[in-house]
LUMVEX-611583 format. One line per field, with one value per residue (C-alpha): residue in one letter; z, y, x. Coordinates in steps of 0.001 Angstrom, whole numbers. Example, Ala and Ser with C-alpha at 12.3 -4.5 7.8 and 13.67 -1.06 7.14 Angstrom:
BEGIN
type = A/S
c3 = 7800/7140
c2 = -4500/-1060
c1 = 12300/13670
***
This chain:
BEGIN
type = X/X/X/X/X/X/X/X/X/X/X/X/X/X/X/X/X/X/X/X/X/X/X/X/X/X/X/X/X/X/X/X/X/X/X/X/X/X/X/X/X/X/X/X/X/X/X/X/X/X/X/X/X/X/X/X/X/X/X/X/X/X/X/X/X/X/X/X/X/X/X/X/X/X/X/X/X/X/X/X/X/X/X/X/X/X/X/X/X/X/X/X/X/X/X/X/X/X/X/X/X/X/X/X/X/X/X/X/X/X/X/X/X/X/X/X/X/X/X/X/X/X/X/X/X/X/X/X/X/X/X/X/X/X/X/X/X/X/X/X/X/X/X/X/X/X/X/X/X/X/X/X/X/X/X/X/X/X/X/X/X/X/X/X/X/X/X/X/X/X/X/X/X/X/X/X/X/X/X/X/X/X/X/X/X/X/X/X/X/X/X/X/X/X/X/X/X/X/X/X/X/X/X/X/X/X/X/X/X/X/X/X/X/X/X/X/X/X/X/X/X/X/X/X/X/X/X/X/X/X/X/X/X/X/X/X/X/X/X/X/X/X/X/X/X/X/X/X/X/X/X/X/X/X/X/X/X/X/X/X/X/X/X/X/X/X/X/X/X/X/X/X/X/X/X/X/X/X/X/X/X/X/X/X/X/X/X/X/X/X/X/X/X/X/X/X/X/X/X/X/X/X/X/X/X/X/X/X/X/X/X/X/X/X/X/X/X/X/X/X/X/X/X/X/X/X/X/X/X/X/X/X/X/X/X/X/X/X/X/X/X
c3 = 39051/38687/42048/40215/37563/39691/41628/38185/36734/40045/40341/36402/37273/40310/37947/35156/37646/39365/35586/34723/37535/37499/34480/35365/37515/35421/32735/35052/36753/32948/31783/35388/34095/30791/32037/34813/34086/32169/34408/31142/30727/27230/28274/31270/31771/30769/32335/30295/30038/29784/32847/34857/34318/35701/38611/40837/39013/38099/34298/33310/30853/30820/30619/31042/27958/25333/24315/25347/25785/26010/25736/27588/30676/33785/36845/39419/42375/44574/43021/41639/41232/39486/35855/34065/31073/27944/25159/21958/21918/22454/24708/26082/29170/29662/32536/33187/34905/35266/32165/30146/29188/27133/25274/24428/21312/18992/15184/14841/10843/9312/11415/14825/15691/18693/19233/22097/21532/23534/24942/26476/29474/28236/26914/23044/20782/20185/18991/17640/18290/17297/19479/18979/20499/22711/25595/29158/31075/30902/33310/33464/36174/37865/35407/32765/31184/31599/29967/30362/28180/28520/25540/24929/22501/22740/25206/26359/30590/33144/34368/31672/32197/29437/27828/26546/27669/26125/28496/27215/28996/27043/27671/25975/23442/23188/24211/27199/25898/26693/30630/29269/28326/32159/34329/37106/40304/42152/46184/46530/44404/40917/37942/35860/32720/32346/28072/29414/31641/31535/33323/33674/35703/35828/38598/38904/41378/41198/40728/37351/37783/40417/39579/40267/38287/38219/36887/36166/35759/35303/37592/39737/40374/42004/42881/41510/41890/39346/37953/34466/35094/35633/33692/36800/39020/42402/43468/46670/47470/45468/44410/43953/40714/38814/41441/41942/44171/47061/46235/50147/48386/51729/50519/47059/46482/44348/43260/45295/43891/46936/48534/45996/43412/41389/37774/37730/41511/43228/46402/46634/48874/50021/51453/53635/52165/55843/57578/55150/56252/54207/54667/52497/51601/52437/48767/49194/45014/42220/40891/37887/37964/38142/41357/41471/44972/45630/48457/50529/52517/49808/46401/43418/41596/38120/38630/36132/37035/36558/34165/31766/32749/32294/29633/32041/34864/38219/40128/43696/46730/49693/52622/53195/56486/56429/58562/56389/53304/49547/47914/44621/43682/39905/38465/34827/34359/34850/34334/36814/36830/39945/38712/42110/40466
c2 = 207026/204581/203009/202657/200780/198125/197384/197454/194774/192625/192587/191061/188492/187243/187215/185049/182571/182132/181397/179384/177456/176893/175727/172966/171414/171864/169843/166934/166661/165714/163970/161662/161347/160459/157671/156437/154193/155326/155619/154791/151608/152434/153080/150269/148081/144629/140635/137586/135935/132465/133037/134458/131399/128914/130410/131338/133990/136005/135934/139479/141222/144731/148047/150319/153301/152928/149341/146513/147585/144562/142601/139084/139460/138346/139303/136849/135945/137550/141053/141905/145690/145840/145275/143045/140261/140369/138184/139324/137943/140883/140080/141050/138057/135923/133159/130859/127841/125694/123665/125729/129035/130910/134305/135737/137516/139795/140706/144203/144312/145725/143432/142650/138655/136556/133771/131812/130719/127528/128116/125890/126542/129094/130872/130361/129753/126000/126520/128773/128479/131414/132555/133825/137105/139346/137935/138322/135773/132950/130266/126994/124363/123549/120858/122904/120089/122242/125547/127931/130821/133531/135654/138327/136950/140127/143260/143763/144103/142656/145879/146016/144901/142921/140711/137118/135070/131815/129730/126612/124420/122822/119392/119050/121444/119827/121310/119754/121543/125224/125340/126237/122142/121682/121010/123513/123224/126193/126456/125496/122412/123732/123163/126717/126398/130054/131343/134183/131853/132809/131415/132695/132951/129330/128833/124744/122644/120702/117354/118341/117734/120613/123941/126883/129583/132287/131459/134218/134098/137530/139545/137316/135883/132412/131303/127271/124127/121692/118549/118053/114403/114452/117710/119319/122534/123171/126726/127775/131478/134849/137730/136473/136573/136091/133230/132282/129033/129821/126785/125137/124667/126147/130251/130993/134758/136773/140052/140547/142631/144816/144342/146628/144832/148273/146956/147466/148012/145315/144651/142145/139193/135715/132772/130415/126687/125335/127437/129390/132401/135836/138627/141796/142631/146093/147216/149601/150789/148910/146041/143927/141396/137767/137482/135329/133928/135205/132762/131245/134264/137423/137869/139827/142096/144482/148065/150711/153928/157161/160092/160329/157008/155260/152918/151941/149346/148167/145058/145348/143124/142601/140146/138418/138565/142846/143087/145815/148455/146559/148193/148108/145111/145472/148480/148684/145436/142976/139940/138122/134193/133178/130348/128589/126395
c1 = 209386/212209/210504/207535/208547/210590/207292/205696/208207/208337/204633/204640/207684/205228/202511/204307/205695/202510/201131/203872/204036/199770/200472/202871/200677/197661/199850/200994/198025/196711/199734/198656/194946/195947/197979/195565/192952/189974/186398/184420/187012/188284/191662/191669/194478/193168/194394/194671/191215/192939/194896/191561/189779/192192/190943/187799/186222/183128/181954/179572/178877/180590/178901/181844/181271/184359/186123/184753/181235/178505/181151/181731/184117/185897/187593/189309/186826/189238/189900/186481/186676/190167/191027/189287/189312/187827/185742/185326/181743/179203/176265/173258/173079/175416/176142/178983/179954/183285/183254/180802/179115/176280/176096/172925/173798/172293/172696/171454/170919/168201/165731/167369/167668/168898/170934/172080/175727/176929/180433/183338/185139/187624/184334/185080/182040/180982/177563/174645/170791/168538/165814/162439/161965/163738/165789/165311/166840/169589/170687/172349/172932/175969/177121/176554/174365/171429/170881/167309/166465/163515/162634/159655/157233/155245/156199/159759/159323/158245/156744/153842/150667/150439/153472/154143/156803/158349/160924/162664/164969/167704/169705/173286/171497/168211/165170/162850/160357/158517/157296/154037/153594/154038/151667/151499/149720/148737/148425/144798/145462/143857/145977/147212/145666/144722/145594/148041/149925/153895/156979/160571/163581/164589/167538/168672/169664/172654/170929/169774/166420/165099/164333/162506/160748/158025/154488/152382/148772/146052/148399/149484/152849/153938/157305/157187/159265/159338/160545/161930/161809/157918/157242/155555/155765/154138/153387/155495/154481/153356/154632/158237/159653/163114/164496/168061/169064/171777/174932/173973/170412/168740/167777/165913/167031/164066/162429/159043/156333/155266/152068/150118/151287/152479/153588/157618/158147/159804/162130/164728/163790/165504/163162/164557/163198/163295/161601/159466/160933/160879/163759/163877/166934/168461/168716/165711/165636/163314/164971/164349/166940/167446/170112/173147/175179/178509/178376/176067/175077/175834/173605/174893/172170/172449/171545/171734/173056/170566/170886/172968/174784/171364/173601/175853/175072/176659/176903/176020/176320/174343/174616/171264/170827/171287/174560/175664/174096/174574/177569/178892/181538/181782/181272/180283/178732/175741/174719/176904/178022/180201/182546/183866/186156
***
C-alpha cells in the first residue's frame, strides 16, 4: 500500500514539474513576442525620418494594421524591409523626389473631400489644393517642378466598363491644363476626339517636357507620348495602361490588358523604346498599379494581400528581364517613390 502511494505522489511531482516547467516556456516565449516587433507594425521599432532622408531612400505609404496606418513613410534605399520612418500626414498616394513631395489626402467628414498637399524635401506640408473626385494616381518629374494627378469624376476603377477620368498636370503649382484639351493622335493618324475619351498615369521625363500616359477611347487603351510644350500626344501601342519611365529613359514599365481585353485583368509589361520590344513580366497575378524603378532593370508594384488582410498591401519587386520570381521588398505598404539622392 505504502508502495502505492509513493508511485502515486512521484507520478503527481512529474506531473507538476512537467506543468510548471510548460509553463515557463509558454511565458517567455510570450514575454519574447511581446518584446519583438509587431507583424501588424503597431508595436515596430521606428528611425528618424530626418535622418532617412539625408540619404537614398524609398518614400510609401504604409499599410501595416495598428499606428501609422495610411500614413506617409520611409525606409533607407539600402535596408528596405526593416524598420521604418514615419509622417504624420495620412495618405492615400503619395510620391517623392529629392527636393520635393506630394500627399494625396483625404478629409473623411460627413461628405469625404481630397486634397493634394505640396511637400518640401523633408516631406513637411507647404501647400493645399483640393481635388475633384476620387484619386487614382500621382506623379511628379525628377525636378520636382512637375506634379500629375488622376481623380474619378464618375466610377472608382479602372476595371469598370464605364468611368470618367480627369488628369491635370501642374507647374510650380499651376495647372497646364486637363489632357483632355490635348490634342491626341492615334496610330492611323486620326485625331481622338471621341466624348468618353480619358487619360491617366502620367510618368515624366527628366527634361520636363516628355511624358507618357494612357488614352482611353470606347474600350480601347493606347499608351501616348506627349508634349506639354506643344500640348500634343502621339499614340505608341494598345492595351498598356498606368506607364512609368525607367531613370536611363530606354524601358516604359506598364499594366497590359490581356488579349481579350477582360475589364480588371491585366499583366505587368515593360517596352523597350528602341527596339519596340514587349516582355511580360513574371508577376503572373492581376495588377492595377502604376509601377515605379528601383533601378534601371527592377520595377516596384502595390499588391494587396487576400482575405482577411485585403486592407493591407505589399510592395513587390521584379527584375525586368525575368532572371528571378518578383518577391516582396516592403511589406505593408504601396505607393512607392525611389529617392536616389
Amino acid at each position: 500500500m505504502n508502495r502505492i502511494k509513493i508511485i502515486v505522489l512521484t507520478g503527481v511531482t512529474v506531473l507538476c514539474l512537467v506543468v510548471a516547467g510548460g509553463y515557463f516556456l509558454y511565458a517567455r516565449g510570450l514575454d519574447r513576442a511581446m518584446a519583438a516587433p509587431s507583424v501588424t507594425g503597431s508595436a515596430a521599432p521606428s528611425l528618424d525620418l530626418a535622418a532617412v532622408l539625408r540619404g537614398p531612400h524609398i518614400v510609401f505609404r504604409s499599410t501595416l494594421l495598428g499606428t501609422g496606418y495610411d500614413q506617409l513613410a520611409a525606409v533607407p534605399l539600402d535596408a528596405p524591409g526593416g524598420p521604418r520612418a514615419f509622417s504624420p500626414l495620412s495618405c492615400e498616394r503619395v510620391y517623392a523626389t529629392r527636393t520635393a513631395g506630394v500627399c494625396v489626402s483625404a478629409d473623411r467628414g460627413v461628405v469625404q473631400t481630397y486634397a493634394l498637399l505640396g511637400l518640401d524635401a523633408t516631406m513637411t506640408k507647404i501647400t493645399n489644393t483640393p481635388l475633384a473626385g476620387l484619386p487614382s494616381r500621382a506623379r511628379m518629374s525628377p525636378d520636382g517642378t512637375l506634379v500629375s494627378t488622376t481623380t474619378f469624376v464618375t466610377g472608382h476603377s479602372y476595371a469598370q466598363a464605364s468611368f470618367s477620368t480627369s488628369t491635370i498636370v501642374r507647374r510650380d503649382g499651376r495647372s497646364l491644363g486637363n489632357l483632355e484639351t490635348f490634342t491626341t493622335t492615334l496610330p492611323d493618324g486620326q485625331q481622338l476626339v471621341a466624348a468618353d475619351r480619358n487619360y491617366w498615369g502620367v510618368t515624366f521625363a527628366p527634361d520636363d517636357d516628355t511624358f507618357y500616359a494612357t488614352a482611353a477611347s470606347n474600350g480601347t487603351t493606347w499608351l501616348v507620348r506627349g508634349s506639354l510644350a506643344k500640348r500634343t500626344m502621339q499614340a505608341l501601342r494598345t492595351d498598356a495602361e498606368c506607364p512609368s519611365l525607367s531613370p536611363d529613359g530606354k524601358h516604359v514599365a506598364y499594366k497590359k490588358r490581356l488579349g481579350n481585353r477582360t475589364p480588371g485583368v491585366w499583366r505587368l509589361a515593360v517596352l523597350d523604346l528602341a527596339t519596340g520590344q514587349e516582355t511580360l513580366l513574371d508577376e503572373t497575378r492581376s495588377a492595377d498599379d502604376q509601377m515605379e524603378w528601383l533601378d534601371d532593370s527592377h520595377v516596384l508594384y502595390g499588391m494587396p494581400r487576400g482575405g482577411s488582410q485585403a486592407t493591407t498591401s505589399d510592395v513587390w519587386v521584379a527584375p525586368i528581364d525575368g532572371s528571378r520570381p518578383p518577391r516582396v521588398l516592403i511589406p505593408g505598404a504601396d505607393s512607392p517613390a525611389v529617392v536616389r539622392m
